[in-house]
Backbone bond lengths (Angstrom), bond angles and torsions (degrees), N, CA, C in turn:
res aa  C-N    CA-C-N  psi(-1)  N-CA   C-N-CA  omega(-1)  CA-C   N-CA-C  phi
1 X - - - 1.465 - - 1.526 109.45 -
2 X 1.627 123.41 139.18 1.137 125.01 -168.05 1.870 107.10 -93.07
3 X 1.379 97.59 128.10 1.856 80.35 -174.07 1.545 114.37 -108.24
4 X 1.086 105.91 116.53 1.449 124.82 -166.40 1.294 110.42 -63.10
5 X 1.413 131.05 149.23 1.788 143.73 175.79 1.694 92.92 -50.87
6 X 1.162 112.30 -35.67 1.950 108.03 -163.48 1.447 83.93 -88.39
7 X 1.181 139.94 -48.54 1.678 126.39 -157.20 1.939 94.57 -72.34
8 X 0.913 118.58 -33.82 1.833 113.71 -170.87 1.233 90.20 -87.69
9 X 1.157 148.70 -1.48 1.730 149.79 177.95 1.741 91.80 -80.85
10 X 1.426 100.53 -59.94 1.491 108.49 -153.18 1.740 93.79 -80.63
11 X 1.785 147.10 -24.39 0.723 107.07 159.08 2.013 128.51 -114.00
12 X 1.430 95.73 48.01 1.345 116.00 150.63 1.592 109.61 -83.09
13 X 1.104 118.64 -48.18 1.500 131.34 -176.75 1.870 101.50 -64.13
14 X 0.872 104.49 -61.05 1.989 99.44 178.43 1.652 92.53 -54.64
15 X 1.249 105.97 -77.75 2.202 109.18 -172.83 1.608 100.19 -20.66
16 X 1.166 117.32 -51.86 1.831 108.33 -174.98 1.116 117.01 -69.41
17 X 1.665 112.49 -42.74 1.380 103.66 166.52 1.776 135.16 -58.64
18 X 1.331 109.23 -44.04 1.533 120.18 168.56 1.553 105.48 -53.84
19 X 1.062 129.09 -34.21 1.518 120.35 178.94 1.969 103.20 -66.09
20 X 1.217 110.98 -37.91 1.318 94.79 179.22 1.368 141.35 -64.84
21 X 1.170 98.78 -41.43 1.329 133.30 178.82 1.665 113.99 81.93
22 X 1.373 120.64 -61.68 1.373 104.83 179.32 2.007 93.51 -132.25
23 X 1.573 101.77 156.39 0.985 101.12 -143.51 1.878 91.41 -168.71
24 X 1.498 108.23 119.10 1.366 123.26 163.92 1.604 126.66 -71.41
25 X 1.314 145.93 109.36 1.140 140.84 -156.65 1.894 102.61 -115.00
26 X 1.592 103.99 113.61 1.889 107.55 165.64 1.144 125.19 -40.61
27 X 1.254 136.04 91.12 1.573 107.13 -152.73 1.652 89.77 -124.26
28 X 1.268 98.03 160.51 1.495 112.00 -161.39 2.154 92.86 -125.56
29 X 1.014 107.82 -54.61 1.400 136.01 -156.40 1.443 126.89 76.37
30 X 1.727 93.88 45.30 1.686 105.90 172.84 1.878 90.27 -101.43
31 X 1.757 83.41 171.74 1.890 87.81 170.11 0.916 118.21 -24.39
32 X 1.638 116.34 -81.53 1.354 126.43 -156.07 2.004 116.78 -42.88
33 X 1.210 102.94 -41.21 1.814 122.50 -170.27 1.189 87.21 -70.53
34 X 1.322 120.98 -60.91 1.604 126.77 -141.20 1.746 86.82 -57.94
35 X 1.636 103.87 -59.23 1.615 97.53 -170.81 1.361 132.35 -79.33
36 X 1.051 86.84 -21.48 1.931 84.64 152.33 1.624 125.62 -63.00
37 X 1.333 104.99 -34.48 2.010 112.91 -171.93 1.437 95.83 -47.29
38 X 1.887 86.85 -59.77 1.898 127.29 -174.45 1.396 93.32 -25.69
39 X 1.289 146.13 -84.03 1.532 164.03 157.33 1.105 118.32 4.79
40 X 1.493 107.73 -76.87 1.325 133.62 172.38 1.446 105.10 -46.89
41 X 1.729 139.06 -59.23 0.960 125.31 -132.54 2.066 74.56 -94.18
42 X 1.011 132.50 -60.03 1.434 141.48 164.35 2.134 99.67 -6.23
43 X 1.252 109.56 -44.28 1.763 108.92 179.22 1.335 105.80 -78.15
44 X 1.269 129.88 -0.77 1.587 131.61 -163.08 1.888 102.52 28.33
45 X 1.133 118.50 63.78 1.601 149.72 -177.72 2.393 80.31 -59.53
46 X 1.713 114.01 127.99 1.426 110.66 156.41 1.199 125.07 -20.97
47 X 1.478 109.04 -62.14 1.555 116.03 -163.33 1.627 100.94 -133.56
48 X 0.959 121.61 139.50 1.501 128.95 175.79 1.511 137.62 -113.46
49 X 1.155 140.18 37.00 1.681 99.52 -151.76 1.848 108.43 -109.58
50 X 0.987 127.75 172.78 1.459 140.12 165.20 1.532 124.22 -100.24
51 X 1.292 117.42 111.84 1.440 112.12 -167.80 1.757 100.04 -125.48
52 X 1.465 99.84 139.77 1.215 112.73 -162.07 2.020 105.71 -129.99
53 X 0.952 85.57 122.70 1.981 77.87 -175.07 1.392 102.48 -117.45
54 X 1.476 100.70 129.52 1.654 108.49 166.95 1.465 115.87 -93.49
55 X 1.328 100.75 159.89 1.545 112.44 165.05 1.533 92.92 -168.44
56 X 1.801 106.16 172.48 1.349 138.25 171.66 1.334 111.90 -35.24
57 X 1.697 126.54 -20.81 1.489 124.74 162.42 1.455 117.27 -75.30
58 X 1.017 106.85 -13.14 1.327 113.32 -163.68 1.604 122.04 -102.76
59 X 1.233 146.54 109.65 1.572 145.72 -167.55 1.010 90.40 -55.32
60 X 1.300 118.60 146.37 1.666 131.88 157.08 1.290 107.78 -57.25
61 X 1.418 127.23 -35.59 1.628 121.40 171.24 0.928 126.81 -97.25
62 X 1.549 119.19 25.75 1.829 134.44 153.28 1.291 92.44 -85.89
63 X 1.197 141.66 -63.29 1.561 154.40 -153.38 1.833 94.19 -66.28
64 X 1.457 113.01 -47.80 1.796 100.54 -167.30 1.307 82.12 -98.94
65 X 1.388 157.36 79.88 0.932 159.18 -164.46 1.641 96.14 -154.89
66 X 1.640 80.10 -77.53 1.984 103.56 176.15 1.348 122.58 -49.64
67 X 1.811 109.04 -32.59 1.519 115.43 171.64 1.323 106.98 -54.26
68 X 1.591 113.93 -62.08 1.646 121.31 -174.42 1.243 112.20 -38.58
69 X 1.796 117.37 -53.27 1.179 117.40 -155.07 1.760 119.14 -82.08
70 X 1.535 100.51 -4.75 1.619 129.11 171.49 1.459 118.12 -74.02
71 X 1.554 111.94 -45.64 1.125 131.79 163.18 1.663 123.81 -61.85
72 X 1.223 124.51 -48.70 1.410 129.53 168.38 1.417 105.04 -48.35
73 X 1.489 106.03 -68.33 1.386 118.14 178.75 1.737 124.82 -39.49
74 X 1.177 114.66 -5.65 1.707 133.69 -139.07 1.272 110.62 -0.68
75 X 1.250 103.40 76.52 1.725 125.83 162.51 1.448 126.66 -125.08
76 X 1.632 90.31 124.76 1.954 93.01 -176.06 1.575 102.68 -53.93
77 X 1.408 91.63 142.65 1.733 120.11 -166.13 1.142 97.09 -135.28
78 X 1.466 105.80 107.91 1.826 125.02 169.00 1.272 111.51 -79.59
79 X 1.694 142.83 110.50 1.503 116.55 168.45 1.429 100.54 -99.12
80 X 1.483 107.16 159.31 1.630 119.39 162.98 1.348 103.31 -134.37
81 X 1.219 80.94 150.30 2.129 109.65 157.18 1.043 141.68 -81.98
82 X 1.356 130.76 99.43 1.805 125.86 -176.64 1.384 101.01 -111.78
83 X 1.645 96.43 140.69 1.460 107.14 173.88 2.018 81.20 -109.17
84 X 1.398 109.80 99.64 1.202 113.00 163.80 1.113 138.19 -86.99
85 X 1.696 108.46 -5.54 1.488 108.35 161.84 1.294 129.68 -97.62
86 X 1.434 111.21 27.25 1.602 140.88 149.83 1.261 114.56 -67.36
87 X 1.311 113.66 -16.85 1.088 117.15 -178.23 1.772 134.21 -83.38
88 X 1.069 123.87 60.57 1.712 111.26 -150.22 1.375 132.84 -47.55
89 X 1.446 88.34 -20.73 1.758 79.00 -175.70 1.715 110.08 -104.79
90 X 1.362 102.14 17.60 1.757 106.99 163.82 1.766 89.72 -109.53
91 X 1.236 121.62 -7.74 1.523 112.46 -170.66 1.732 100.21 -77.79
92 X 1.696 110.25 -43.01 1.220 122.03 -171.16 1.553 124.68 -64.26
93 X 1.854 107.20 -7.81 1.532 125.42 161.07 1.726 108.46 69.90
94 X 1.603 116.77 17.11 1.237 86.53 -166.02 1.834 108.13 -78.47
95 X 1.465 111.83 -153.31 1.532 103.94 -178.13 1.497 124.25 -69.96
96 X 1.944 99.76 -4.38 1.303 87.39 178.85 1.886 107.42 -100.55
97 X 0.916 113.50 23.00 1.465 138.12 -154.83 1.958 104.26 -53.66
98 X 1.565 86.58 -32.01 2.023 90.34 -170.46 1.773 89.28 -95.57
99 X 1.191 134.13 -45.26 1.316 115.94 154.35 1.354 129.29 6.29
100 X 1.713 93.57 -89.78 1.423 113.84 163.35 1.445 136.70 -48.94
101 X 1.413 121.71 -25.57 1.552 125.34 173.25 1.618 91.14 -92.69
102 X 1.362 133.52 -37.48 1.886 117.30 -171.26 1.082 92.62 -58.21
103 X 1.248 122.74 -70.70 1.810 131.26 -167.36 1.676 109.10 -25.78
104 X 1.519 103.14 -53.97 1.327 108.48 172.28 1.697 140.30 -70.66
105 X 1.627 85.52 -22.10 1.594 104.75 168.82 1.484 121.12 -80.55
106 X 1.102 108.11 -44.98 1.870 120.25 -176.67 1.461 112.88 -105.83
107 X 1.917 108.57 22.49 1.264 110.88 142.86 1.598 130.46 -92.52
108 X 1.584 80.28 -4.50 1.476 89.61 -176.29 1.593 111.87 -111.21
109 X 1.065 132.40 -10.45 1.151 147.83 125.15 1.327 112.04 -17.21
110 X 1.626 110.53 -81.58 1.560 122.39 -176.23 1.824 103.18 -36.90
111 X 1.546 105.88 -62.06 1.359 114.76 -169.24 1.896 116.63 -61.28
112 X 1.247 107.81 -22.11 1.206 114.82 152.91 1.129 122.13 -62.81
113 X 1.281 117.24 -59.69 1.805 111.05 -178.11 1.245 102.36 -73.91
114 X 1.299 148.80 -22.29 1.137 126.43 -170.76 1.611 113.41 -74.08
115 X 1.547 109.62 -23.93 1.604 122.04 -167.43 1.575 90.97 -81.95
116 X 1.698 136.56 -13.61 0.989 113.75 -173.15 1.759 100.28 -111.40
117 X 1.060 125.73 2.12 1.319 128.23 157.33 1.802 105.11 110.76
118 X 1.576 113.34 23.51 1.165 113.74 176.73 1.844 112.08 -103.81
119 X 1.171 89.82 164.82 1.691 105.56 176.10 0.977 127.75 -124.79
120 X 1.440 124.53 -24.18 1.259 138.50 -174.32 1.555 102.12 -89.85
121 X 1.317 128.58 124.05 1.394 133.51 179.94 1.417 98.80 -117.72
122 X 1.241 116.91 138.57 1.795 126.94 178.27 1.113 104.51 -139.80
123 X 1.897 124.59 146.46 0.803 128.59 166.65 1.671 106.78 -142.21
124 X 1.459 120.92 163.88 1.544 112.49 -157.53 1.838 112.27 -112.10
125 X 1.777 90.76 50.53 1.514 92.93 175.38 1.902 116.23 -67.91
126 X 1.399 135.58 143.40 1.323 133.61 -162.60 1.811 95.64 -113.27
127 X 1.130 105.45 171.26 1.456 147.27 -179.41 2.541 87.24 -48.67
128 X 1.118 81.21 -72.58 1.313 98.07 176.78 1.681 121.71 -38.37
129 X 1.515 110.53 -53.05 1.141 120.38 -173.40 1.739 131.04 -79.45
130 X 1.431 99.79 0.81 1.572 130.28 170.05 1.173 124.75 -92.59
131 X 1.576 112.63 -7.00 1.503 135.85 178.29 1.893 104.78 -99.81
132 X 1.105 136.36 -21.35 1.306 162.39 167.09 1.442 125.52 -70.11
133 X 1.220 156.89 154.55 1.052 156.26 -141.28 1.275 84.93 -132.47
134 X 1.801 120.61 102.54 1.464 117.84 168.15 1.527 96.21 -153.45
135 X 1.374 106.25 121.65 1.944 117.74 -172.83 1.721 86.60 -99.15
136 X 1.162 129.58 -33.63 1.163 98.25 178.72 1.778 122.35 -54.19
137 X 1.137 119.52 -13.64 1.166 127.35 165.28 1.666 116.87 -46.81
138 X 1.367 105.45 -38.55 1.234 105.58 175.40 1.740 124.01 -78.04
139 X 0.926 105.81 -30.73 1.534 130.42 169.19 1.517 99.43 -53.15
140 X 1.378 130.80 -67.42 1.548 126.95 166.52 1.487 128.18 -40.80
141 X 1.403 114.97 -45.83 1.620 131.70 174.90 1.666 99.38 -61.09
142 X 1.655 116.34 -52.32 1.322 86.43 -172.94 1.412 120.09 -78.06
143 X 1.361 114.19 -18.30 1.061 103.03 -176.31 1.885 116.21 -86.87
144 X 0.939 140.77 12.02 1.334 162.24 171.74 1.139 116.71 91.52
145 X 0.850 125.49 52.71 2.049 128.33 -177.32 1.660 91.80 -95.45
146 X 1.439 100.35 161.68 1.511 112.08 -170.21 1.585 84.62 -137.99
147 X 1.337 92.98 167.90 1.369 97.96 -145.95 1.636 90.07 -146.89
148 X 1.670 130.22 56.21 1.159 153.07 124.98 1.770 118.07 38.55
149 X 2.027 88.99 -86.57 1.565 88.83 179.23 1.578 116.11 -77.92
150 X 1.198 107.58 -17.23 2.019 100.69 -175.20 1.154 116.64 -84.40
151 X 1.618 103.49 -16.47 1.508 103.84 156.58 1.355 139.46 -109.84
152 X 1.376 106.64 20.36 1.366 126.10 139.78 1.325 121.48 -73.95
153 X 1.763 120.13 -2.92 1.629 100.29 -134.38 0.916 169.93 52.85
154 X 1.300 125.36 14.24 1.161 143.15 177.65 1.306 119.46 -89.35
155 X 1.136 131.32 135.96 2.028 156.08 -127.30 1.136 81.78 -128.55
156 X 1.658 116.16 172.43 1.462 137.59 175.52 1.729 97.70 -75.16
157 X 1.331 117.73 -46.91 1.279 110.65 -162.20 1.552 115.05 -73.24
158 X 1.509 113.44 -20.68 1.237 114.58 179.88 1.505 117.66 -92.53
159 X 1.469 100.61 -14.05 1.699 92.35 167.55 1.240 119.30 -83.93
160 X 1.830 114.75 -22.33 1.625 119.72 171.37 1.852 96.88 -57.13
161 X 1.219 117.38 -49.79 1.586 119.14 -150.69 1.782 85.50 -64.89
162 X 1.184 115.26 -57.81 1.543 130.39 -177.94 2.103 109.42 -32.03
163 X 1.387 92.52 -49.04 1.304 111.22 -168.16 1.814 104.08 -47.15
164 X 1.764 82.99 -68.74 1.722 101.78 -176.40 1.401 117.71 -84.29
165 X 1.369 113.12 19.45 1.509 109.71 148.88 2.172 101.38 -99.48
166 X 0.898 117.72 -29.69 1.383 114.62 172.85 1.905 120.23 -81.27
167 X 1.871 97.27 20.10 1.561 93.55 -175.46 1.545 135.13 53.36
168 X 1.929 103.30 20.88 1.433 92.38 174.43 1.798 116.03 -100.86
169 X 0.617 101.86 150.45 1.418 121.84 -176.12 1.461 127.84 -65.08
170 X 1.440 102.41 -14.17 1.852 122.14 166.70 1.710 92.89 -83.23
171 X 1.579 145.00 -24.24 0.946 110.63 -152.58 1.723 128.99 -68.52
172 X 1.387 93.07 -19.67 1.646 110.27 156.24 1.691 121.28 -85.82
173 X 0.786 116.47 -19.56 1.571 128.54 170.25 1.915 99.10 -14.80
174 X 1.170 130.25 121.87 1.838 124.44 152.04 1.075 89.53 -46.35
175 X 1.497 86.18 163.85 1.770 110.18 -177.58 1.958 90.98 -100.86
176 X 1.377 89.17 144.93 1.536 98.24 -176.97 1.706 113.99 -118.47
177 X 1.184 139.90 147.02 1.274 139.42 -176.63 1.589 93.57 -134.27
178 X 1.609 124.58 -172.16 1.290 137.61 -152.70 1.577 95.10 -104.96
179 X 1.197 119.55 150.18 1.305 110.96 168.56 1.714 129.70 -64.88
180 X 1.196 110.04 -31.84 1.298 124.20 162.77 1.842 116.36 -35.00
181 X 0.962 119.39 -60.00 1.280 137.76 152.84 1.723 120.65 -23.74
182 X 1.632 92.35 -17.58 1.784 99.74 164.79 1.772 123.73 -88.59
183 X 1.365 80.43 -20.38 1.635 99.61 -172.61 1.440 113.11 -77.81
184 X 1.768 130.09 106.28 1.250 126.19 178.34 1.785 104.35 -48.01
185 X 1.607 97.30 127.49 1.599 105.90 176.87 1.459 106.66 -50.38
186 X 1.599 105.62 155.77 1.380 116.70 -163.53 1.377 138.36 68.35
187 X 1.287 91.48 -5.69 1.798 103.95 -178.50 1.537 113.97 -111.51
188 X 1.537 125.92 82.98 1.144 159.58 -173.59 2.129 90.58 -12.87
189 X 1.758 90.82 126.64 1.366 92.77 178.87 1.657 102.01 -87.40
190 X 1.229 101.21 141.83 2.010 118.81 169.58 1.393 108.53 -112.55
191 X 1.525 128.68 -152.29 1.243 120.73 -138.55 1.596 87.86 -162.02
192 X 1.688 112.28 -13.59 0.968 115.99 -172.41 1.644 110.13 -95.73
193 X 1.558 109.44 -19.84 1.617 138.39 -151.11 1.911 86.04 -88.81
194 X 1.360 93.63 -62.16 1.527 119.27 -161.34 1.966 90.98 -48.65
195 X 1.356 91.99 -56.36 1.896 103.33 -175.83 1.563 117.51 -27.39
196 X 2.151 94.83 -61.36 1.334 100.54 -175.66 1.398 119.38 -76.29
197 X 0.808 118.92 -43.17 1.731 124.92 161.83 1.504 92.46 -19.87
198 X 1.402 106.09 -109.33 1.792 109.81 167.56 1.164 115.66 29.06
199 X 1.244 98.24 -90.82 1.964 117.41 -165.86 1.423 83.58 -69.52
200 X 1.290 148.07 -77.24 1.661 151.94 -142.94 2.109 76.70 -43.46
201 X 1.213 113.56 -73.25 1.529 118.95 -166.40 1.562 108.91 -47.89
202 X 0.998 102.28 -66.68 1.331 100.51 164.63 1.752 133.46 -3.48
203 X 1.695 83.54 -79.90 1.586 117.19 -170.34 1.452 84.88 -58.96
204 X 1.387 129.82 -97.51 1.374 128.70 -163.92 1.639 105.10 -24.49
205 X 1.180 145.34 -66.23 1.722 154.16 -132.06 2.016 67.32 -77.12
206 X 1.154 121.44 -77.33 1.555 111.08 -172.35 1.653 125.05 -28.84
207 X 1.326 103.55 -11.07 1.276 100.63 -153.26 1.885 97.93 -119.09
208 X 1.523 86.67 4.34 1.549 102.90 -177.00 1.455 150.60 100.59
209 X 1.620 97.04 -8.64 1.377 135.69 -171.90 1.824 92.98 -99.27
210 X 1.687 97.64 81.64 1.687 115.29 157.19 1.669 133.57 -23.31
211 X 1.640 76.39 -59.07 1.978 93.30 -172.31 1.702 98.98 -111.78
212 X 1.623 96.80 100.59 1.288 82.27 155.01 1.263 118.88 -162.96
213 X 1.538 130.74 152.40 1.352 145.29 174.24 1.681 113.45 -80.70
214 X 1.296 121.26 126.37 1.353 106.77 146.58 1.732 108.56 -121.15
215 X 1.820 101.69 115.71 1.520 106.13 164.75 1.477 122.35 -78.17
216 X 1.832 105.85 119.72 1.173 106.50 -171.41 2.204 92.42 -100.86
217 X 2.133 82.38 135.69 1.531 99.28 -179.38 1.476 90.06 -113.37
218 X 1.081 141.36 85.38 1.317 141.56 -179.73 1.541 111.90 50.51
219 X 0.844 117.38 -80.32 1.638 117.54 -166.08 2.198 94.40 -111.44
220 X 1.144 81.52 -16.48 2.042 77.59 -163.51 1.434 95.42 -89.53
221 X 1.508 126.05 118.91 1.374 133.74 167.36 1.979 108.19 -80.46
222 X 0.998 123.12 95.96 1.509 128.87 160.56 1.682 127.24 -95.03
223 X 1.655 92.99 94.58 1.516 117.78 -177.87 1.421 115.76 -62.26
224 X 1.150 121.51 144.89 1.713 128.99 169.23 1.932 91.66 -136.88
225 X 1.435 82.65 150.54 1.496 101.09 -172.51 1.477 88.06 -141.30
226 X 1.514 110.38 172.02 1.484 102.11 172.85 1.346 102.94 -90.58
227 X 1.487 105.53 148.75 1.600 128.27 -160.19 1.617 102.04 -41.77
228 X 1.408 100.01 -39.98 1.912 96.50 -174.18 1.692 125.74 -88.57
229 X 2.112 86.82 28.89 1.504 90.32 -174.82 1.869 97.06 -120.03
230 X 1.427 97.69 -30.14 1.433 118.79 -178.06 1.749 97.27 -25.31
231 X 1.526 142.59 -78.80 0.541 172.47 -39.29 2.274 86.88 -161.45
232 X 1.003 89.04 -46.22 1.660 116.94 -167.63 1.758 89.21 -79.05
233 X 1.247 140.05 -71.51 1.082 142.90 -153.71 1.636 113.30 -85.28
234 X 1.313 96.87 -13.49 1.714 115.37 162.85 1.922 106.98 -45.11
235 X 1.578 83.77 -66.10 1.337 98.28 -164.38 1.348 102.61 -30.96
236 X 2.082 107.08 152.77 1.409 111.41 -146.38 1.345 109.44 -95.05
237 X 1.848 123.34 -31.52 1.473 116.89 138.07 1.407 128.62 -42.38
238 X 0.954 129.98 -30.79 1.176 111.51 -159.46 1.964 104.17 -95.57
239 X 1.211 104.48 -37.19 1.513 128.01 165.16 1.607 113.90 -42.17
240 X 1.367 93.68 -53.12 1.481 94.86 163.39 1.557 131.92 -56.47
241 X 1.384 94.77 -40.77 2.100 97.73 -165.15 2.101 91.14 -72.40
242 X 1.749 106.70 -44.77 1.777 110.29 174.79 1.545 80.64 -28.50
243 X 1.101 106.70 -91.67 1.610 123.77 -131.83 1.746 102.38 -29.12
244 X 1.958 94.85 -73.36 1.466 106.48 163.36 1.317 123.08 -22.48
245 X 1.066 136.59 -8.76 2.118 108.40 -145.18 1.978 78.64 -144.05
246 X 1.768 104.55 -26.33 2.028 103.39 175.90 1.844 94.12 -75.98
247 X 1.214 126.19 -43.02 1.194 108.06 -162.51 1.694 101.92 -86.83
248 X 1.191 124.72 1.12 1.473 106.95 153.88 0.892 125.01 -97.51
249 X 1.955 129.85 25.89 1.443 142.82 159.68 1.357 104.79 -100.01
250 X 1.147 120.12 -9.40 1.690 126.62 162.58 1.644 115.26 103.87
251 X 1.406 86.03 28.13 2.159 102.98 160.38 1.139 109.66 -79.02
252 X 1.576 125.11 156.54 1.351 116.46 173.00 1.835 104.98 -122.25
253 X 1.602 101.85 -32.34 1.214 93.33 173.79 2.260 97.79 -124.53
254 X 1.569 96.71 154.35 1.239 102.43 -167.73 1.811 89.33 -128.44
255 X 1.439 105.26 132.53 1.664 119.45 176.93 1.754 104.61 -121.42
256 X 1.361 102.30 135.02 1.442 79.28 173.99 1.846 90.68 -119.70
257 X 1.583 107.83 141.76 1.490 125.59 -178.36 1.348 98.66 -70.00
258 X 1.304 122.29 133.33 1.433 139.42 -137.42 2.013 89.34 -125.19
259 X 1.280 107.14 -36.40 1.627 113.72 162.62 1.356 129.28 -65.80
260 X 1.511 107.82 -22.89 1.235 124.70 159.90 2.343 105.26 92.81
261 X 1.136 114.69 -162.54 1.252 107.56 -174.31 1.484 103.73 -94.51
262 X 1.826 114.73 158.17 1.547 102.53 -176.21 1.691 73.08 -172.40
263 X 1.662 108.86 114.75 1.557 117.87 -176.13 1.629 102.75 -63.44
264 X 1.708 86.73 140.55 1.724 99.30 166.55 1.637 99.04 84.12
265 X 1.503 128.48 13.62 1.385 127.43 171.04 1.812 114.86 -65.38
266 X 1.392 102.11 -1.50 1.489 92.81 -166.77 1.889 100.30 -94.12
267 X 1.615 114.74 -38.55 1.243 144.09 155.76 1.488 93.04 -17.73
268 X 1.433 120.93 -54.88 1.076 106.00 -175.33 1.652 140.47 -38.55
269 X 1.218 85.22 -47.83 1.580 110.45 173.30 1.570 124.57 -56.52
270 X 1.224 124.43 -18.70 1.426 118.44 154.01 1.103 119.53 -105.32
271 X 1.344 130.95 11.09 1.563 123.15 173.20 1.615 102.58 -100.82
């Protein structure tokens, strides 16, 4: 039998896990979580569970998303509650801003697994996502999270391919980030900003448009679609009802990004 770069990926990825034995997983119920749980629960690992924390960054249908995908999986699924815009110095958005909410997220994580008698903390950062400007990364390291697939190696594309050879149903999933991430850095996050975003995301994904961003500039909603949709949302009916249906979420002016969506475009702005 010929053993493929992805088959010695995938059992480097089990070998780390079997060394742990039991082991708390960040779970979001995007790709990356989903296929890591997927993994984990596949080692029959002592103790298991998946803990998922909401807050105001988070869609209410990322959060019942993650329940479902906990449940399929039949893995205990911890949810929590963050009021994260209690938080001021993730409120104040600067670049170290996701820092400050991980620290706060995967402390509570930690304190979860610790009440259930685990040690091993995992979370499903990739090969990919170490190339990117993300401090919450650092927030995980100190607090001891291990970091599974990136040190297996494994890329975004090979955990999608990974996914839908294991029949899960995230392996096409858009890639999802925090809502916060709409908000030009430095420009104090609200509750009101976070809202319209929401519905603006929302409304479009209804309308069929998978991947998409809306950057909120105070009142100006600036959409990205993927580049080979741009083209689709142009159209002059349909442009019209967007426009209509953002300014009754309380936009006044609506741009649509003509470059289309490309993750980590906001990053741009402080380098």
């Amino acid at each position: 039998m010929v053993i493929t770069e992805h088959t010695k990926k995938l059992q480097e990825l089990e070998n780390r896990l079997q060394k742990l034995g039991s082991f708390a997983v960040a779970f979001s119920g995007g790709v990356d979580s989903s296929f890591l749980l997927a993994v984990a629960k596949k080692i029959k690992p002592e103790k298991l569970i998946a803990v998922t924390v909401s807050s105001q960054f988070v869609p209410e249908k990322e959060s019942e998303f993650a329940k479902k995908m906990a449940l399929s999986l039949e893995v205990e699924h911890v949810c929590l509650a963050l009021d994260i815009l209690r938080n001021e110095q993730v409120v104040q958005n600067t670049k170290d801003r996701c820092y400050y909410c991980k620290k706060q997220v995967f402390s509570l994580i930690r304190d979860t697994a610790e009440n259930y008698g685990i040690t091993s903390l995992l979370h499903a950062v990739n090969q990919d996502d170490l190339s990117d400007f993300r401090p919450g990364l650092k927030a995980a390291d100190e607090l001891g999270f291990l970091s599974p697939l990136a040190e297996a190696g494994f890329t975004k594309k090979e955990i999608r391919e990974s996914s839908r050879q294991l029949l899960l149903e995230t392996w096409n999933k858009p890639s999802q980030s925090c809502l916060a991430t709409r908000i030009p850095y430095h420009v104090k996050i609200n509750q009101a900003d976070l809202m319209r975003v929401n519905q603006a995301e929302s409304f479009l994904q209804s309308l069929g448009f998978a991947q998409v961003r809306v950057r909120c500039r105070g009142r100006t909603a600036v959409i990205e679609v993927e580049p080979d949709m741009v083209k689709v949302i142009l159209e002059n009916d349909r442009s019209r009802d967007i426009v209509k249906t953002l300014e009754g979420f309380g936009f006044e002016t609506i741009i649509i990004d003509r470059d289309g969506y490309k993750t980590g475009k906001m990053n741009h702005e402080i380098f």
